[in-house]
PyMOL Python script that loads the backbone (N, CA, C, O; Angstrom):
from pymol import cmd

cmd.read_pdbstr("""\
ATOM      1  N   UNK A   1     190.790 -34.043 217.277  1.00  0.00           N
ATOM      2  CA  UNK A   1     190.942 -33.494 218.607  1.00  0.00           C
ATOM      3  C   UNK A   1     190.605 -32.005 218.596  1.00  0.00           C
ATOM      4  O   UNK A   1     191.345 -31.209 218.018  1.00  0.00           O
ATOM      5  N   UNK A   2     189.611 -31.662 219.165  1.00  0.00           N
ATOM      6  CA  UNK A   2     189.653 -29.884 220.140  1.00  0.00           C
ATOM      7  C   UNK A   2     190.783 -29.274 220.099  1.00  0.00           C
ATOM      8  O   UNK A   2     191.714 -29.999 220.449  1.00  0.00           O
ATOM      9  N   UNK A   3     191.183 -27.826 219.698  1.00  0.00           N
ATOM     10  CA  UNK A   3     192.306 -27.410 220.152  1.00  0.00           C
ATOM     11  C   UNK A   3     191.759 -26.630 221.597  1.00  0.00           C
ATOM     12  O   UNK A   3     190.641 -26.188 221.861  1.00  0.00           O
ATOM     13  N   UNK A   4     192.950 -26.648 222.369  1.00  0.00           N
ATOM     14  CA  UNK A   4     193.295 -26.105 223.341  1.00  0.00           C
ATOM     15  C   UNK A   4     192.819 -24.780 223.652  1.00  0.00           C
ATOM     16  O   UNK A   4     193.511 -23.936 223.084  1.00  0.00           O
ATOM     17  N   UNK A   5     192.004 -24.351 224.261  1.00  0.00           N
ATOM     18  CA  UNK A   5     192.306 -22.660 224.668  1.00  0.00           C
ATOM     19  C   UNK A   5     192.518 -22.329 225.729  1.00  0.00           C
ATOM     20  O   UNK A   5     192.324 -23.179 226.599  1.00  0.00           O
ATOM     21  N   UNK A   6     193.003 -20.978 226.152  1.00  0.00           N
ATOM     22  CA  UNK A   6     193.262 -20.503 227.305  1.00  0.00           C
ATOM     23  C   UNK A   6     192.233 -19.976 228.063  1.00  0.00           C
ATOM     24  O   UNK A   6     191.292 -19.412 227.505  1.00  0.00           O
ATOM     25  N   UNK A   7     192.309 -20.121 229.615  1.00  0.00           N
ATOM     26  CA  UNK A   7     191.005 -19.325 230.327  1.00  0.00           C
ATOM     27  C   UNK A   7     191.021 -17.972 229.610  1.00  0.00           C
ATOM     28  O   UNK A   7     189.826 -17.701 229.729  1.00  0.00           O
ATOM     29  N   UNK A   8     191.501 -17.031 229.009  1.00  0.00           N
ATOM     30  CA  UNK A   8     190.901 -15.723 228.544  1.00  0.00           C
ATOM     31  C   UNK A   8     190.003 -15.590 227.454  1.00  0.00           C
ATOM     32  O   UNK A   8     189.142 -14.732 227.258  1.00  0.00           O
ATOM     33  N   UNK A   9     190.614 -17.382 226.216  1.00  0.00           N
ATOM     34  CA  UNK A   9     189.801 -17.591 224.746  1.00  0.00           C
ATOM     35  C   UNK A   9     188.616 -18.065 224.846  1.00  0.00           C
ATOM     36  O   UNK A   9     187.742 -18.051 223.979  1.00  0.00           O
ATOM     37  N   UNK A  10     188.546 -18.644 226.275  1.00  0.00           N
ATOM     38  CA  UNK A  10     187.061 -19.756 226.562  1.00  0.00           C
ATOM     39  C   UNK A  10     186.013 -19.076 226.886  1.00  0.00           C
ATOM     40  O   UNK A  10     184.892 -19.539 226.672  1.00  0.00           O
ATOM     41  N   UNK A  11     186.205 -17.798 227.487  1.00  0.00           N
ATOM     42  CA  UNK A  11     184.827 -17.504 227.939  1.00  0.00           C
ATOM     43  C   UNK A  11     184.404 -16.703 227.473  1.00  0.00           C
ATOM     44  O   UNK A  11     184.895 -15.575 227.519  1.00  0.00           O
ATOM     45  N   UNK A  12     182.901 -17.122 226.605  1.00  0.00           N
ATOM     46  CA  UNK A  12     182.349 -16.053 225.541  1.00  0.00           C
ATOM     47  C   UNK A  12     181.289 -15.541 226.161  1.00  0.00           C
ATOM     48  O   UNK A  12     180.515 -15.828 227.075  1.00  0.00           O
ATOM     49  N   UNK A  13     181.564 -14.362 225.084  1.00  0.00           N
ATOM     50  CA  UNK A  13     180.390 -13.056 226.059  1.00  0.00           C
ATOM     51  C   UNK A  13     181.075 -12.311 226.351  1.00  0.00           C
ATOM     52  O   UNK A  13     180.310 -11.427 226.737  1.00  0.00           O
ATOM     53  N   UNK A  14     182.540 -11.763 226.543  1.00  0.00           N
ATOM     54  CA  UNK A  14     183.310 -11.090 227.366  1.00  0.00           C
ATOM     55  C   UNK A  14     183.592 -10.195 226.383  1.00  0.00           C
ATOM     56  O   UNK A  14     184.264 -10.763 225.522  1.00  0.00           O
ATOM     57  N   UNK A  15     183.369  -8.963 226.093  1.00  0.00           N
ATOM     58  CA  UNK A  15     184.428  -7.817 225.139  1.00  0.00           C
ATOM     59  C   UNK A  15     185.485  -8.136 225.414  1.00  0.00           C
ATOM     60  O   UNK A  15     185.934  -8.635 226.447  1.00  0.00           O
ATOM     61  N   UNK A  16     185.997  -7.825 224.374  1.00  0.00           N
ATOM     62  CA  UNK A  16     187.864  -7.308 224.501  1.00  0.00           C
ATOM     63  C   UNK A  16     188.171  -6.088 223.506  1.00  0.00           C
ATOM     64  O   UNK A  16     187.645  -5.906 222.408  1.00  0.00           O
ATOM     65  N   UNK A  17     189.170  -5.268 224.154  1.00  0.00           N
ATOM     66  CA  UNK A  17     189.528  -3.816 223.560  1.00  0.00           C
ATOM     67  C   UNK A  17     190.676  -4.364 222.942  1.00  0.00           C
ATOM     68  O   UNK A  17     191.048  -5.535 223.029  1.00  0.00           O
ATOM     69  N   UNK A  18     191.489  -2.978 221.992  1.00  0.00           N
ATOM     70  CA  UNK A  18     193.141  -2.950 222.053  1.00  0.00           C
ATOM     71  C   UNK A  18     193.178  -1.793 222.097  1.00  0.00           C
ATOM     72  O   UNK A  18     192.544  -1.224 221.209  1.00  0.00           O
ATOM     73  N   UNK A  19     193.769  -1.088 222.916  1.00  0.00           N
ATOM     74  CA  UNK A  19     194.415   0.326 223.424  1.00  0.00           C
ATOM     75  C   UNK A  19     195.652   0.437 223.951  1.00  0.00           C
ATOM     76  O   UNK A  19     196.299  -0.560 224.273  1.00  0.00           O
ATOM     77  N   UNK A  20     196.013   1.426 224.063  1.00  0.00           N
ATOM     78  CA  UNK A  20     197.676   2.282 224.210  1.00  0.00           C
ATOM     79  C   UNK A  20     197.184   2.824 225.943  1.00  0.00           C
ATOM     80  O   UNK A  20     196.184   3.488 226.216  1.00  0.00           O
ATOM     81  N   UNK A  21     198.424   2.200 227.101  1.00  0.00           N
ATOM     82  CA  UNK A  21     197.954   2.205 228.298  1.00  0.00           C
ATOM     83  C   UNK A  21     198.599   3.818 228.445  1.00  0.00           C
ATOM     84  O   UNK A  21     199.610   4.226 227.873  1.00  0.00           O
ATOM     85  N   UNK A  22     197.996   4.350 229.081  1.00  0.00           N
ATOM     86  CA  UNK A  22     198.628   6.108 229.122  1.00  0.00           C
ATOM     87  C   UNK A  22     198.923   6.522 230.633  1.00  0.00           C
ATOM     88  O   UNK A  22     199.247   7.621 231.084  1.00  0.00           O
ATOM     89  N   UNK A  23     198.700   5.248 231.308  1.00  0.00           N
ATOM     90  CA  UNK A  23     199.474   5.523 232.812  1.00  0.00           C
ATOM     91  C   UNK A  23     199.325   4.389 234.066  1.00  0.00           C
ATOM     92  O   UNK A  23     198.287   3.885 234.495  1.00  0.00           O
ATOM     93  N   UNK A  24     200.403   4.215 234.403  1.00  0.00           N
ATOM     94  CA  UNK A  24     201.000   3.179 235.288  1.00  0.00           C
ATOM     95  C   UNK A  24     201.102   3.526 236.567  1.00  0.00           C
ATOM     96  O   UNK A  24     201.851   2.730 237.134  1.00  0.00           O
ATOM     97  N   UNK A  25     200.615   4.509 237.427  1.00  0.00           N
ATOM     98  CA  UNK A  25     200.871   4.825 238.489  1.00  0.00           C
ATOM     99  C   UNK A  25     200.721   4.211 239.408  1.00  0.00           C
ATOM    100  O   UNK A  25     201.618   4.071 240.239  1.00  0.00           O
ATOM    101  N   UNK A  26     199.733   3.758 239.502  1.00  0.00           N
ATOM    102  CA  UNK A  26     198.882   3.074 240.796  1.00  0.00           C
ATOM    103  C   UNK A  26     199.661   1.873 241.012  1.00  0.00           C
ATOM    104  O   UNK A  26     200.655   1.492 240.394  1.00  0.00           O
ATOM    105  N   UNK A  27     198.970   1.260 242.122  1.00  0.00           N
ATOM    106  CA  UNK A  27     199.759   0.081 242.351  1.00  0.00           C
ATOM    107  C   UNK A  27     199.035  -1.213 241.351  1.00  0.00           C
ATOM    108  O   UNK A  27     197.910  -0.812 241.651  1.00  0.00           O
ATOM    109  N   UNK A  28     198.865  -1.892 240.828  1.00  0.00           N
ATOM    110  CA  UNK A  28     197.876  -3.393 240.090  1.00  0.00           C
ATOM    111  C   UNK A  28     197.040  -2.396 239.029  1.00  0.00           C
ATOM    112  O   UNK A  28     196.490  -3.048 238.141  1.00  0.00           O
ATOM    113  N   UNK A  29     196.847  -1.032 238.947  1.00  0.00           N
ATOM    114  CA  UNK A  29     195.670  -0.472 237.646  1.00  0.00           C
ATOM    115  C   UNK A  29     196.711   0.382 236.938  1.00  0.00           C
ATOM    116  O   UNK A  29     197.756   0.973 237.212  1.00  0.00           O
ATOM    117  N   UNK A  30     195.831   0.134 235.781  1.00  0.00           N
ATOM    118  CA  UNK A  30     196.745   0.847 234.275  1.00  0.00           C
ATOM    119  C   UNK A  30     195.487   1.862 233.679  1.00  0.00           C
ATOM    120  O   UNK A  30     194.317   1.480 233.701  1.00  0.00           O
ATOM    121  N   UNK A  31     195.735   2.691 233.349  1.00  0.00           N
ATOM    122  CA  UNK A  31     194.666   3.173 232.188  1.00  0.00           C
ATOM    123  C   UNK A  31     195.177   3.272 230.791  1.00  0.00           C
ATOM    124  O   UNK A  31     196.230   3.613 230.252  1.00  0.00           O
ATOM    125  N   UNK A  32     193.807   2.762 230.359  1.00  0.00           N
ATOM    126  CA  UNK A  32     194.071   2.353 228.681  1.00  0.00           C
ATOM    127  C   UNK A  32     192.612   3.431 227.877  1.00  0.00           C
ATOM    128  O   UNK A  32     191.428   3.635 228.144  1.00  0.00           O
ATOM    129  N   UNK A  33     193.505   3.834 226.911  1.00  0.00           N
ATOM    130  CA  UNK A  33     193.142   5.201 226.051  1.00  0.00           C
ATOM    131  C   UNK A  33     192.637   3.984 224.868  1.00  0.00           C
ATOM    132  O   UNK A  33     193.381   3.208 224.268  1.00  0.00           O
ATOM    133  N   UNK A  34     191.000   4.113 224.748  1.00  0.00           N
ATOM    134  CA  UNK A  34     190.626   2.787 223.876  1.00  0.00           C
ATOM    135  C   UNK A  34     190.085   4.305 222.230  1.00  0.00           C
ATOM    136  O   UNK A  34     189.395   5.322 222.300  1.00  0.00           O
ATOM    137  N   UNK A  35     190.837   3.667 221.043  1.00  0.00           N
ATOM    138  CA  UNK A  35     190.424   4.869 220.533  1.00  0.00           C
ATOM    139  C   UNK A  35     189.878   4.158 219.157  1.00  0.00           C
ATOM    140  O   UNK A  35     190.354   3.213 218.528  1.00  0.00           O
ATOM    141  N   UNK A  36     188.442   5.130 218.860  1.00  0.00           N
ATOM    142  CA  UNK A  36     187.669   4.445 217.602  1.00  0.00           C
ATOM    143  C   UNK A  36     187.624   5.317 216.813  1.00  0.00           C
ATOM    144  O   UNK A  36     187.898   6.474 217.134  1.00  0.00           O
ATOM    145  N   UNK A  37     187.145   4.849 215.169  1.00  0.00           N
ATOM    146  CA  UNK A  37     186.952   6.080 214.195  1.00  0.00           C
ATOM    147  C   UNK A  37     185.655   5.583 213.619  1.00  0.00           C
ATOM    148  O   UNK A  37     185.818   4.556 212.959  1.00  0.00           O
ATOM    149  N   UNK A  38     184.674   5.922 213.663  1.00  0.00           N
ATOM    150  CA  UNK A  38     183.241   5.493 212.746  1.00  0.00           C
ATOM    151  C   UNK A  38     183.111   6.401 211.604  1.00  0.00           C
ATOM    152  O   UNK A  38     183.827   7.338 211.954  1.00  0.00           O
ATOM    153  N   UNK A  39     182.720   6.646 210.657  1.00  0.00           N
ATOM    154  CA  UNK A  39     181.945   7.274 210.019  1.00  0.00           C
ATOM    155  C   UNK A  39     180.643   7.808 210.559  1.00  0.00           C
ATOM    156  O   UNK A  39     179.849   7.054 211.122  1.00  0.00           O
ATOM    157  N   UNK A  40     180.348   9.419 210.358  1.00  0.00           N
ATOM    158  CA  UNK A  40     179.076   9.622 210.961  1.00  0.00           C
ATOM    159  C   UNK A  40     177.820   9.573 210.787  1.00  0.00           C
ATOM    160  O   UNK A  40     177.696  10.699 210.305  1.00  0.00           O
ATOM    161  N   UNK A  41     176.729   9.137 210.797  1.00  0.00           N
ATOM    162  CA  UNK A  41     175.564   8.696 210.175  1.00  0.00           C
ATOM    163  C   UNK A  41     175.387   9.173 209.177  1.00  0.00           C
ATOM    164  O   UNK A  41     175.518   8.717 208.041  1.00  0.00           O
ATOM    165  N   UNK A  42     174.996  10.375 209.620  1.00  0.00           N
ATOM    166  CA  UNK A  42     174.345  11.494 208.154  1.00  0.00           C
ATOM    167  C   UNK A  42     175.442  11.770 207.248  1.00  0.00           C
ATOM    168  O   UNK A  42     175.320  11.182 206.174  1.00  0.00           O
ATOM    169  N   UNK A  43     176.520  12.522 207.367  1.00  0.00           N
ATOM    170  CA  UNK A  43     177.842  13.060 207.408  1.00  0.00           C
ATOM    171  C   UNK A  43     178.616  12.079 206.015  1.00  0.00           C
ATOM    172  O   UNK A  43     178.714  12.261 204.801  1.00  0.00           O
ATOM    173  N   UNK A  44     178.959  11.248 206.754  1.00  0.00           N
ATOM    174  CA  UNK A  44     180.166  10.064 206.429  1.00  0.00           C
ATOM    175  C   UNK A  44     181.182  10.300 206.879  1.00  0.00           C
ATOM    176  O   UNK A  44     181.955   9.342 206.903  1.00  0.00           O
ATOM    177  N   UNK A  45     181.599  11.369 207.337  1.00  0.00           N
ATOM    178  CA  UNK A  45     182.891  11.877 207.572  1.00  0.00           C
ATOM    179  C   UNK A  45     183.638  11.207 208.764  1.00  0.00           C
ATOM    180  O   UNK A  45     182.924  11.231 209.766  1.00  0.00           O
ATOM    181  N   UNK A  46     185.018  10.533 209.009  1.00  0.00           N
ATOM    182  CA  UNK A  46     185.055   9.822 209.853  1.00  0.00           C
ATOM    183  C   UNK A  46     185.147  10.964 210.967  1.00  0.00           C
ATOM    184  O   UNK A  46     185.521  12.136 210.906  1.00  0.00           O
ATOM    185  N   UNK A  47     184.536   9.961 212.280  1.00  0.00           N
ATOM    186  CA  UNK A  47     184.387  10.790 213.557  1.00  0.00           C
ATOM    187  C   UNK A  47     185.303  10.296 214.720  1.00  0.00           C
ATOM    188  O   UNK A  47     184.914   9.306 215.340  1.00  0.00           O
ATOM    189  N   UNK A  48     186.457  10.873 215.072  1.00  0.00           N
ATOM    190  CA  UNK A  48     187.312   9.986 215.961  1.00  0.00           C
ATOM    191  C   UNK A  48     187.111  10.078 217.347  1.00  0.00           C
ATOM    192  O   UNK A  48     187.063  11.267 217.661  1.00  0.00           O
ATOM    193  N   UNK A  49     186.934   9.124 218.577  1.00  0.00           N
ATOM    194  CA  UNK A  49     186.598   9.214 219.747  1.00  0.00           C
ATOM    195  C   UNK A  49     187.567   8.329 220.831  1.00  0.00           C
ATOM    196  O   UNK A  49     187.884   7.240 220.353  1.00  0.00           O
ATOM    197  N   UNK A  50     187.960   8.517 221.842  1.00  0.00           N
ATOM    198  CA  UNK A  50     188.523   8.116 222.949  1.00  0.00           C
ATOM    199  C   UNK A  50     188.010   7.752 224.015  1.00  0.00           C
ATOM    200  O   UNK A  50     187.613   8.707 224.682  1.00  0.00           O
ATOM    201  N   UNK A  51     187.817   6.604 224.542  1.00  0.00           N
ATOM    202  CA  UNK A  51     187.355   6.808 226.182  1.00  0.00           C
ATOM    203  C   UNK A  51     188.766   5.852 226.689  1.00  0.00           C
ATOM    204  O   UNK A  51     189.579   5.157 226.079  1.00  0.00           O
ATOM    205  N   UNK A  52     188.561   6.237 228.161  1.00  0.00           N
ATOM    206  CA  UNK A  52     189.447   5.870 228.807  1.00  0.00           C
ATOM    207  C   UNK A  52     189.168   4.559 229.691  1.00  0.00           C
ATOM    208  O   UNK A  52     188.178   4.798 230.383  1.00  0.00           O
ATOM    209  N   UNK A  53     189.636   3.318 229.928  1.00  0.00           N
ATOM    210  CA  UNK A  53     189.939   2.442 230.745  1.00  0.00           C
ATOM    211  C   UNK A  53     190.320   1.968 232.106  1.00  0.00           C
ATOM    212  O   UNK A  53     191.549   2.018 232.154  1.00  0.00           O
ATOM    213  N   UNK A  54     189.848   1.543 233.206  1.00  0.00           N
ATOM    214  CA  UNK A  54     190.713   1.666 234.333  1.00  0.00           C
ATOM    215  C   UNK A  54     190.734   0.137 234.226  1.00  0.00           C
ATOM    216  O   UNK A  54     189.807  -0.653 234.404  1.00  0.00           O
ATOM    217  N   UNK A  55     191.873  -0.070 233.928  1.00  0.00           N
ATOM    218  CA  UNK A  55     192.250  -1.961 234.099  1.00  0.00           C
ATOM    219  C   UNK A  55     193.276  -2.533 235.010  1.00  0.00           C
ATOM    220  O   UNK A  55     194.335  -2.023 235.376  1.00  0.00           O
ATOM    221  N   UNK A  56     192.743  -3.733 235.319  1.00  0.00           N
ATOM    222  CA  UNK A  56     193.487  -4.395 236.546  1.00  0.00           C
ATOM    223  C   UNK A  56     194.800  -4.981 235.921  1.00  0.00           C
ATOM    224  O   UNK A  56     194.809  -5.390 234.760  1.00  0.00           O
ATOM    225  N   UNK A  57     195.612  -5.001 236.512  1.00  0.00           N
ATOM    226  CA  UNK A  57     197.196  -5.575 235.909  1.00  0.00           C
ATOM    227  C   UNK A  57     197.633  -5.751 236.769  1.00  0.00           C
ATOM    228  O   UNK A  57     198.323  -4.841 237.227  1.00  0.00           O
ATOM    229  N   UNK A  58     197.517  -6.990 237.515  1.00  0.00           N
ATOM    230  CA  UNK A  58     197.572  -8.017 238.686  1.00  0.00           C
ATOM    231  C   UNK A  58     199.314  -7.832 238.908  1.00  0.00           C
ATOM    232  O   UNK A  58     199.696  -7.475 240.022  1.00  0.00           O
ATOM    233  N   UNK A  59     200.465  -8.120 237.675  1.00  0.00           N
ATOM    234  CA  UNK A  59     201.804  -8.251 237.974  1.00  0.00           C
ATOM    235  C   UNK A  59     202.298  -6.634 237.831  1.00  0.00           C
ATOM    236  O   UNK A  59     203.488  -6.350 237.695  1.00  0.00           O
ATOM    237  N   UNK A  60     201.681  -6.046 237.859  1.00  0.00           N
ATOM    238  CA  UNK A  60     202.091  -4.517 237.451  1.00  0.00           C
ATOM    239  C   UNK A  60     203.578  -4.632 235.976  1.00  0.00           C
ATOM    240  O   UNK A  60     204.664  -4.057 236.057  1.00  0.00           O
ATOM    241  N   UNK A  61     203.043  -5.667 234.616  1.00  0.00           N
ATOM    242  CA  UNK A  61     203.654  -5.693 234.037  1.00  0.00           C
ATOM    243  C   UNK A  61     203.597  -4.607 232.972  1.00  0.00           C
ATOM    244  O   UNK A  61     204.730  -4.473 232.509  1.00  0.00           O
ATOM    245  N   UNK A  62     202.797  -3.847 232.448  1.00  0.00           N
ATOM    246  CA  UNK A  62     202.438  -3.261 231.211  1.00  0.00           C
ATOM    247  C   UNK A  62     202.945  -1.703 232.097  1.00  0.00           C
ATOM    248  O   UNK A  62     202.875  -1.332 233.268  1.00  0.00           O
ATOM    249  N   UNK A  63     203.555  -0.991 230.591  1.00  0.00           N
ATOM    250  CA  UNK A  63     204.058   0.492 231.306  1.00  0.00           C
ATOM    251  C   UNK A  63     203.446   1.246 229.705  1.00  0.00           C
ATOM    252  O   UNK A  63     202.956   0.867 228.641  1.00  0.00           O
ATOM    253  N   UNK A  64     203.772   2.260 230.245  1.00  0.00           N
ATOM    254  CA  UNK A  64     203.244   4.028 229.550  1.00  0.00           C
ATOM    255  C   UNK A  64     204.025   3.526 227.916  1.00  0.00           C
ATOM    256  O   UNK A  64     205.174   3.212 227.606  1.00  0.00           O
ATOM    257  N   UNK A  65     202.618   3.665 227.086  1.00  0.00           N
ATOM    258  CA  UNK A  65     202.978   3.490 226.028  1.00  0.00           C
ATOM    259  C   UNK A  65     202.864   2.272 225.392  1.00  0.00           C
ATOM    260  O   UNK A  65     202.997   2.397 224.175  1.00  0.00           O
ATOM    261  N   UNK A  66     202.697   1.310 225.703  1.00  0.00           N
ATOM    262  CA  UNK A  66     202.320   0.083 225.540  1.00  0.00           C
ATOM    263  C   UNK A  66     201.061  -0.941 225.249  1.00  0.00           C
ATOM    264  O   UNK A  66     200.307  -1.438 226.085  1.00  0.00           O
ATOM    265  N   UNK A  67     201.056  -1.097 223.922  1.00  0.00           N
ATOM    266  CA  UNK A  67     199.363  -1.700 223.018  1.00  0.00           C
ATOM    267  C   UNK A  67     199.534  -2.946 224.430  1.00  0.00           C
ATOM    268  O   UNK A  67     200.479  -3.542 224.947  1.00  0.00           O
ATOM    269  N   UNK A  68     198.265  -2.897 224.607  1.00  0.00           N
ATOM    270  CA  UNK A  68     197.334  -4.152 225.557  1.00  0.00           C
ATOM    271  C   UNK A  68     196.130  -4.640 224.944  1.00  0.00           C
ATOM    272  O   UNK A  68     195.623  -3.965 224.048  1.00  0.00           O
ATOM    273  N   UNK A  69     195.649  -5.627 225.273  1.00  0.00           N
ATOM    274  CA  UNK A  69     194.576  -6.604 225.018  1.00  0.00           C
ATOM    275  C   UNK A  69     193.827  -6.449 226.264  1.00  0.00           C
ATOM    276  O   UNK A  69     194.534  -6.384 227.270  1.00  0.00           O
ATOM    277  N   UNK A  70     192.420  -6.366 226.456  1.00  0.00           N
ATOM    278  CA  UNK A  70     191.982  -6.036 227.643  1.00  0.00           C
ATOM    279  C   UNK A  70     190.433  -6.759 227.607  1.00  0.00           C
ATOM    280  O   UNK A  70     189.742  -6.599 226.600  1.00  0.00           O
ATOM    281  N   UNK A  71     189.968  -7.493 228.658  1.00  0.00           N
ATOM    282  CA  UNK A  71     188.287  -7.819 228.243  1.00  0.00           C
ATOM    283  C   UNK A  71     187.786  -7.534 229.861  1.00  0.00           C
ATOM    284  O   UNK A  71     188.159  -7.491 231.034  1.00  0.00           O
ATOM    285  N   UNK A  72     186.865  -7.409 229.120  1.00  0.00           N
ATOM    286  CA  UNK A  72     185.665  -7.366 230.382  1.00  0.00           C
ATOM    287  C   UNK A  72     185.813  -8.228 231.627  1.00  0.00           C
ATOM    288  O   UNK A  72     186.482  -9.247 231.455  1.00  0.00           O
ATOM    289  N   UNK A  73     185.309  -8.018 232.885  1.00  0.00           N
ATOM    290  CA  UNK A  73     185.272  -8.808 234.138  1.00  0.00           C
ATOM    291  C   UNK A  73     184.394  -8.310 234.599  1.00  0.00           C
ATOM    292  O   UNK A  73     183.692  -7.348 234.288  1.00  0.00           O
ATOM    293  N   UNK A  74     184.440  -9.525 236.007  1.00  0.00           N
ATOM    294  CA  UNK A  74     183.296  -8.710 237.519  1.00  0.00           C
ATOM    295  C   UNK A  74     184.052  -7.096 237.684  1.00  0.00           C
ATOM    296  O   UNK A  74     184.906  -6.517 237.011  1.00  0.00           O
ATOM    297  N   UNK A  75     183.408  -6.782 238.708  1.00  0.00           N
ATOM    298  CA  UNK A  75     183.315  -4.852 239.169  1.00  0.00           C
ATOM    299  C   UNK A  75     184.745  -5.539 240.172  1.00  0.00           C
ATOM    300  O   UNK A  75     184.541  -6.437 240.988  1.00  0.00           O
ATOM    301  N   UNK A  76     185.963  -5.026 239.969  1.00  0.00           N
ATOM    302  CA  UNK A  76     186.780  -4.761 240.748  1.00  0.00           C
ATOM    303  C   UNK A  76     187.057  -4.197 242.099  1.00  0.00           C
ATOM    304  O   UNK A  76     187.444  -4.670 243.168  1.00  0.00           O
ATOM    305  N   UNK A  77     186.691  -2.910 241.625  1.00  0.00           N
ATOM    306  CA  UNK A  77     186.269  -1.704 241.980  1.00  0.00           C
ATOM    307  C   UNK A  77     185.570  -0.598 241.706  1.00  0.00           C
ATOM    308  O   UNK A  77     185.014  -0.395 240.626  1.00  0.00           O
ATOM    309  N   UNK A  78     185.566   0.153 242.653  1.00  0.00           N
ATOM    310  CA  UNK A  78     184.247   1.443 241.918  1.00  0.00           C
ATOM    311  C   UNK A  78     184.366   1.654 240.590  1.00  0.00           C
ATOM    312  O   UNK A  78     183.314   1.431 239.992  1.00  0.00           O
ATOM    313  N   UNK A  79     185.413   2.061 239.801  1.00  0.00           N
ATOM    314  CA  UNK A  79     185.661   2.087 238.533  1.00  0.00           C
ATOM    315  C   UNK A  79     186.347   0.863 237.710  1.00  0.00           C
ATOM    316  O   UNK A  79     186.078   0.761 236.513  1.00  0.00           O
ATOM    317  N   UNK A  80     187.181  -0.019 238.294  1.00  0.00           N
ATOM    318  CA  UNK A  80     187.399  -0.936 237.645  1.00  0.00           C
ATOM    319  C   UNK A  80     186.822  -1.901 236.796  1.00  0.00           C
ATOM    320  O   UNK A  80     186.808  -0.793 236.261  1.00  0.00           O
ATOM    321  N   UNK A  81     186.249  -2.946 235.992  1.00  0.00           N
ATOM    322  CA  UNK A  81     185.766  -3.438 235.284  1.00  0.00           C
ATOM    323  C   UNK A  81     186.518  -4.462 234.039  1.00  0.00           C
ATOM    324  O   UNK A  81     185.869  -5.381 233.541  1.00  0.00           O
ATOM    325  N   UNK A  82     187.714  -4.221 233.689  1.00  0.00           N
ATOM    326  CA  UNK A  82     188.686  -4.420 233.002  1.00  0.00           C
ATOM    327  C   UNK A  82     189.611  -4.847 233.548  1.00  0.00           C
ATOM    328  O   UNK A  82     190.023  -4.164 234.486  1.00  0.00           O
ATOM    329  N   UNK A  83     190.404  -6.234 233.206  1.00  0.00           N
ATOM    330  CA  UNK A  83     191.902  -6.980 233.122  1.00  0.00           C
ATOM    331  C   UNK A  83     192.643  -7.160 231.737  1.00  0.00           C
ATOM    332  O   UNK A  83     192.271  -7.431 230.595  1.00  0.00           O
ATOM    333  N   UNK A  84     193.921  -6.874 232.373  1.00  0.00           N
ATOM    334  CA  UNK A  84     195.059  -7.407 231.162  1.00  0.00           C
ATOM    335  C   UNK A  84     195.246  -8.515 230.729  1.00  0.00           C
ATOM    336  O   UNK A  84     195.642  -9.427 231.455  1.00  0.00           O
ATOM    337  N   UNK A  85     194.972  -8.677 229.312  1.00  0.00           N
ATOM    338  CA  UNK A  85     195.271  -9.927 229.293  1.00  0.00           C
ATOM    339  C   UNK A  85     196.227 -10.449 228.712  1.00  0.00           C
ATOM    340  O   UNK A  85     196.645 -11.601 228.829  1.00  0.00           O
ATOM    341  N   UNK A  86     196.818  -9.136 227.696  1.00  0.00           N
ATOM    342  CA  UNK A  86     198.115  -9.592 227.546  1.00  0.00           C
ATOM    343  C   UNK A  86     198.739  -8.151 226.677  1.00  0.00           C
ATOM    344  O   UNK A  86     198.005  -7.294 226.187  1.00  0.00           O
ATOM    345  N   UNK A  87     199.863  -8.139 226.643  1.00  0.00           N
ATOM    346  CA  UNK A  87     200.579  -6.995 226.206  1.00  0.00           C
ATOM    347  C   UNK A  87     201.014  -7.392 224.907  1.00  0.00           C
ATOM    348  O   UNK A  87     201.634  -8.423 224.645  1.00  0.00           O
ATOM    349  N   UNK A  88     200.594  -6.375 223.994  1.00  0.00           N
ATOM    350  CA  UNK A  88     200.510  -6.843 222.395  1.00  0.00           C
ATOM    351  C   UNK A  88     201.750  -6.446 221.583  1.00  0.00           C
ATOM    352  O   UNK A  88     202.224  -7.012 220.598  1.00  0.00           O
ATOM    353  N   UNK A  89     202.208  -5.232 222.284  1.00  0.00           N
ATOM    354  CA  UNK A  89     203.681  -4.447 221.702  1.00  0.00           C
ATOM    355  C   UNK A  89     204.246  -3.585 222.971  1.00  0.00           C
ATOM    356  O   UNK A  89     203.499  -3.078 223.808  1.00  0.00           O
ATOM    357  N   UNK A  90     205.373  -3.510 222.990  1.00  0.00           N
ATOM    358  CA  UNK A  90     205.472  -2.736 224.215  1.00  0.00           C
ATOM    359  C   UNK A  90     206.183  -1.838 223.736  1.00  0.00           C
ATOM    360  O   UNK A  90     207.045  -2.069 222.888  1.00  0.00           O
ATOM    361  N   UNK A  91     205.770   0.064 224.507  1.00  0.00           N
ATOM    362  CA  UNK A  91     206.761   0.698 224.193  1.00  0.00           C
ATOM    363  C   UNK A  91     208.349   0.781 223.582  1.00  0.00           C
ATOM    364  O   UNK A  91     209.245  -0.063 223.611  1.00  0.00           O
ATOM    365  N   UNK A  92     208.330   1.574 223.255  1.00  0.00           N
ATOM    366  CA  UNK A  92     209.753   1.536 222.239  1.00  0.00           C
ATOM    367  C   UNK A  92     210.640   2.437 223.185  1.00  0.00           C
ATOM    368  O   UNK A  92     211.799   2.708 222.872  1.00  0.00           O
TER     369      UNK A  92
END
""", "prot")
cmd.dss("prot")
cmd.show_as("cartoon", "prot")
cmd.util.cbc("prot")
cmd.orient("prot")
């Protein structure tokens, strides 16, 4: 038998991040602080970078401080692009 997946595991093609959400204000959007370290081409030296997230969070469940799981979608909104898909650790 197939195992089971959920509508978020089934549909391929979709990125998914993990980032630390750094603000809850709005009403349904979170922003998530997505942060990488590469090594630099020439260099090697690791190079650390941040961009920021505007993600949809339909139950307004996830708050300040809190690892999320996040993938790609349709355009929300002007900046939107991103849903929650699930909250991985929550603030302490």
């Amino acid at each position: 038998m197939a195992e089971q997946k959920t509508p978020q595991e089934s549909i391929a093609g979709r990125k998914t991040r993990l980032g630390v959400v750094t603000s809850d204000v709005r009403d349904k959007t979170i922003t998530v602080r997505i942060d990488t370290a590469r090594p630099h081409p020439v260099y090697g030296k690791t190079v650390r970078r941040s961009s920021n997230l505007q993600v949809h969070d339909e139950t307004n469940t996830a708050g300040v401080g809190d690892t999320v799981r996040v993938m790609e979608c349709r355009p929300l909104s002007a900046t939107k692009r991103w849903r929650l898909v699930e909250i991985v650790e929550r603030a302490r």
